[in-house]
C-alpha positions in Angstrom: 208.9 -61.4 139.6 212.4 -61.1 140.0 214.8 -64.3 139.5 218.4 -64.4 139.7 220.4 -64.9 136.4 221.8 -68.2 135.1 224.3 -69.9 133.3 227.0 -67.0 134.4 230.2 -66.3 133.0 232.6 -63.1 134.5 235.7 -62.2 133.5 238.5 -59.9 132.4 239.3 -59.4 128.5 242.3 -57.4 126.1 241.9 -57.9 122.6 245.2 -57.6 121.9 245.7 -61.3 123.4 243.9 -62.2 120.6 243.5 -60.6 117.2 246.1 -59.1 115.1 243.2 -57.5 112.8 241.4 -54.2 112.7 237.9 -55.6 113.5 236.8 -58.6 115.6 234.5 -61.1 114.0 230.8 -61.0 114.1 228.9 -63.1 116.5 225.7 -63.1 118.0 224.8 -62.8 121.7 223.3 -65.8 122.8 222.8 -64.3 126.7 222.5 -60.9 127.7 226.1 -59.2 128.3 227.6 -56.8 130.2 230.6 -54.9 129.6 232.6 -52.5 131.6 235.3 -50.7 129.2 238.5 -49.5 131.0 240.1 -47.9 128.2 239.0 -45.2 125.6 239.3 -47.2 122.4 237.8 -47.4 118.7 234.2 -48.1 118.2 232.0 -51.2 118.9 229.1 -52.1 116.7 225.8 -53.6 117.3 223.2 -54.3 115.1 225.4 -52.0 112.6 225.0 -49.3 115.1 228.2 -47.8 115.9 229.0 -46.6 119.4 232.8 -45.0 121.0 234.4 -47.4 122.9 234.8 -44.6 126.5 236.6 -46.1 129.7 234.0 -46.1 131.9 231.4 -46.8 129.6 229.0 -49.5 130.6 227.4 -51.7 127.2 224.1 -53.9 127.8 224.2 -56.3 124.9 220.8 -58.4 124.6 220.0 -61.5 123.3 220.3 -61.9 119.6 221.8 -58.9 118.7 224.9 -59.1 116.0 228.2 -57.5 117.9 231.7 -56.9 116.4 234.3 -53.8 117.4 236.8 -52.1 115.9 240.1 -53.3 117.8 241.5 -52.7 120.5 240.0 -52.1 123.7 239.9 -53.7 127.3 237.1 -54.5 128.9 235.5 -56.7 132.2 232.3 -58.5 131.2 229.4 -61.0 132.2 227.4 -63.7 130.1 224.3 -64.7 131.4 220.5 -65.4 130.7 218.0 -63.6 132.3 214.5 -63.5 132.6 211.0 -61.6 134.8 212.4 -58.6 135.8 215.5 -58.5 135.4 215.3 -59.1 132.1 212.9 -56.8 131.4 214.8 -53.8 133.0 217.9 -54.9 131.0 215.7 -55.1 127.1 214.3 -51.7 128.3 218.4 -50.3 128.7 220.4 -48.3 126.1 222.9 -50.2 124.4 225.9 -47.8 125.9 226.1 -45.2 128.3 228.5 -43.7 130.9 228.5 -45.0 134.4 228.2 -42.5 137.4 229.7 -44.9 139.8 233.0 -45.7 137.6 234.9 -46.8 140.8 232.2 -48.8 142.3 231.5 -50.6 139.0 235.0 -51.8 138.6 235.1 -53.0 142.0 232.2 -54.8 142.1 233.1 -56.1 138.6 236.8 -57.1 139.9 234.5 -59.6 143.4 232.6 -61.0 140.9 235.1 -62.1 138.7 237.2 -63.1 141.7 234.3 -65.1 143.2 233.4 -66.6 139.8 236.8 -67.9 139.3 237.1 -69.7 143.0 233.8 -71.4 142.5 233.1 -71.1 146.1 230.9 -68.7 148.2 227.6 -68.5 145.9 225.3 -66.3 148.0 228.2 -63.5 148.0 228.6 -63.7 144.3 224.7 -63.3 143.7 224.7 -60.1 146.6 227.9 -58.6 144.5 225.8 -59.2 141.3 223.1 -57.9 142.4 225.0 -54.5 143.1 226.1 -54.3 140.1 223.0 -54.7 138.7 221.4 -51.9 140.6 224.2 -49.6 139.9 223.8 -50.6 136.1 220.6 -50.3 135.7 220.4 -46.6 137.6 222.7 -45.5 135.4 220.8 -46.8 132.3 218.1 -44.4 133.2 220.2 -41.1 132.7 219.5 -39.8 128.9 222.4 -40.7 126.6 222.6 -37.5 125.3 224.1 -36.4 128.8 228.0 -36.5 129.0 230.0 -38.9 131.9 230.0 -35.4 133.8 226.9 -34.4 133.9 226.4 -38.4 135.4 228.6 -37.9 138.5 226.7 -34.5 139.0 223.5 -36.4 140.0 225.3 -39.0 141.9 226.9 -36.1 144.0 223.2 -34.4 144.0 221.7 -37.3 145.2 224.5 -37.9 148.0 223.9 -34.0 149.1 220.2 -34.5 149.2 221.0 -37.8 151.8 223.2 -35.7 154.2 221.3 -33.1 154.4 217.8 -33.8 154.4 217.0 -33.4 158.2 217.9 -29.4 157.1 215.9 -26.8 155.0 217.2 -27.3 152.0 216.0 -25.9 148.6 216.3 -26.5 144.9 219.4 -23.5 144.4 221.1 -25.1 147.2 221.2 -28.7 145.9 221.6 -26.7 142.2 224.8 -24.5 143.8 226.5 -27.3 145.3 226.9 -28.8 141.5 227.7 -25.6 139.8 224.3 -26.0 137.4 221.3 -23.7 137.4 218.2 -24.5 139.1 216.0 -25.1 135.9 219.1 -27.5 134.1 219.6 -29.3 137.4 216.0 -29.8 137.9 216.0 -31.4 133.8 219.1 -33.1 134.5 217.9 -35.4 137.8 214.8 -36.0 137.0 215.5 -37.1 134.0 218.4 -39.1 135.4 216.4 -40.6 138.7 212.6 -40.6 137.6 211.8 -38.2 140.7 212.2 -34.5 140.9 214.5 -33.0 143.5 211.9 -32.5 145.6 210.7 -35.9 145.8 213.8 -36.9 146.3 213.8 -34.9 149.2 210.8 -36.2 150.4 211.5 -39.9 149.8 215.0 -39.1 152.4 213.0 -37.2 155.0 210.6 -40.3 155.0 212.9 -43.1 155.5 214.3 -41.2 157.6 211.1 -40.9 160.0 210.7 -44.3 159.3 213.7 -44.9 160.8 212.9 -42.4 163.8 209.8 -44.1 164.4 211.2 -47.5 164.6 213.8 -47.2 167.0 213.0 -44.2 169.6 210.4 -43.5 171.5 210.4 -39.0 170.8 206.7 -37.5 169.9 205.5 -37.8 166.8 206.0 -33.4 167.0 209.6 -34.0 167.2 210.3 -36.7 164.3 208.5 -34.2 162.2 211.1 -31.9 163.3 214.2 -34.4 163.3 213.6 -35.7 159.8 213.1 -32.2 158.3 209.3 -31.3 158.1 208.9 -29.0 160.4 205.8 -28.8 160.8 203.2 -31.5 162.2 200.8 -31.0 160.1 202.5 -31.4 157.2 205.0 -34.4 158.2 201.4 -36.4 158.7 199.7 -35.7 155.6 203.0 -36.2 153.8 203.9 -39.2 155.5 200.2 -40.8 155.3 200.2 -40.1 151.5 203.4 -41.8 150.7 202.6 -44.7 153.5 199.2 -44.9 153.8 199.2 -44.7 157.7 199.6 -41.7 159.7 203.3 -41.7 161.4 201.2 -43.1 164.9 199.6 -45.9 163.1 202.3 -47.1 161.3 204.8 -46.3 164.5 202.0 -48.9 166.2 201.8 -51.4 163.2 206.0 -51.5 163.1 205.6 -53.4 166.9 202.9 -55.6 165.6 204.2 -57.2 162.8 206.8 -59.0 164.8 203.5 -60.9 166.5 202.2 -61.7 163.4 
């Protein structure tokens, strides 16, 4: 079950406001924490573990653990508790990684913080958190040992495979257009997304059938066709494996609902 988190604070923090030493005190995490770092800087700590301080470096800290850095740095950050889901998916994440989405982080870390200070409009501070979340937590899935470039390669893979699903496109094509070789590239997303490039592929040419199907009235021949298939055949036994309904049936059960 998901639940939203609780007991939020956001906000915007240079240690050079306040500490004069080398290294900041200890302290524990009493709520999980995330930090967005947007400067390179020393080294933060946790659990004795020591980890580079990289701008656009995300850092999951969880509950419990002991956390002190080596000054200075500058970073934007929210305290919360957690629990279901959520906080399941944030105990399973590394403690530090790079973010594929640098820009969008920071943004979406900048409306939170905004909305968090004005105390007003709730429901858009939980839809920007929830954004952030999801961009977090995708990230968190790419194996640490991968550098911040080899991050926006998938994110640029992924946005190639989205535009051009409806085409004929192969592994060496999505490979070419990120300057990797087919076998590393293949390693490198699924690795990074928990599918393969091909079902990626698949899981694009599907929604957009879905898509096809909801909202035009074409033969089921030609959204095969229109969302990259091909062939009929194939777009049915495809589609009915990953659906459970053939394209007709679930074209059918897509008017019915509304009824229901």
């Amino acid at each position: 079950m998901f639940a939203l988190p609780t007991d939020l604070t956001a906000g915007s923090y240079d240690s050079r406001e306040h500490f004069g030493a080398k290294y900041s005190p200890t302290r524990k995490a009493m709520r999980f924490e995330i930090e967005y770092y947007t400067e390179d800087g020393q080294q933060t700590y946790v659990d004795g573990v020591a980890h580079p301080i990289r701008a656009g470096w995300v850092q999951i800290a969880k509950p419990g653990q002991l956390r002190y850095s080596r000054l200075h740095f500058r970073t934007r950050f929210l305290k919360f508790h957690a629990q279901g889901e959520l906080a399941e998916r944030l105990l399973a994440a590394p403690d530090f990684f790079a973010s594929s989405h640098p820009e969008r982080i920071l943004a979406l870390f900048d409306e939170i913080i905004l909305l968090y200070e004005a105390n007003r409009n709730e429901l858009k501070l939980y839809a920007k958190l929830l954004s952030l979340f999801d961009l977090v937590l995708y990230d968190a899935r790419i194996p640490s040992e991968h550098s911040g470039v080899s991050y926006a390669l998938v994110a640029r893979a992924r946005r190639y495979i989205e535009a051009h699903a409806a085409e004929p496109i192969a592994l060496a094509d999505v490979a070419r257009e990120v300057s990797l070789s087919p076998s590393y590239f293949h390693s490198l997303f699924t690795g990074a997304t928990g599918k393969t490039p091909h079902e990626y592929l698949i899981f694009c040419r599907i929604a957009l059938a879905k898509r096809l199907l909801w909202d035009t009235e074409i033969p089921i021949p030609e959204v095969a066709e229109r969302a990259g298939f091909g062939c009929q055949q194939y777009f049915g036994r495809v589609f009915k494996k990953e659906t459970g309904l053939t394209p007709g049936k679930y074209r059918k059960n897509a008017g019915e609902t509304y009824y229901m």
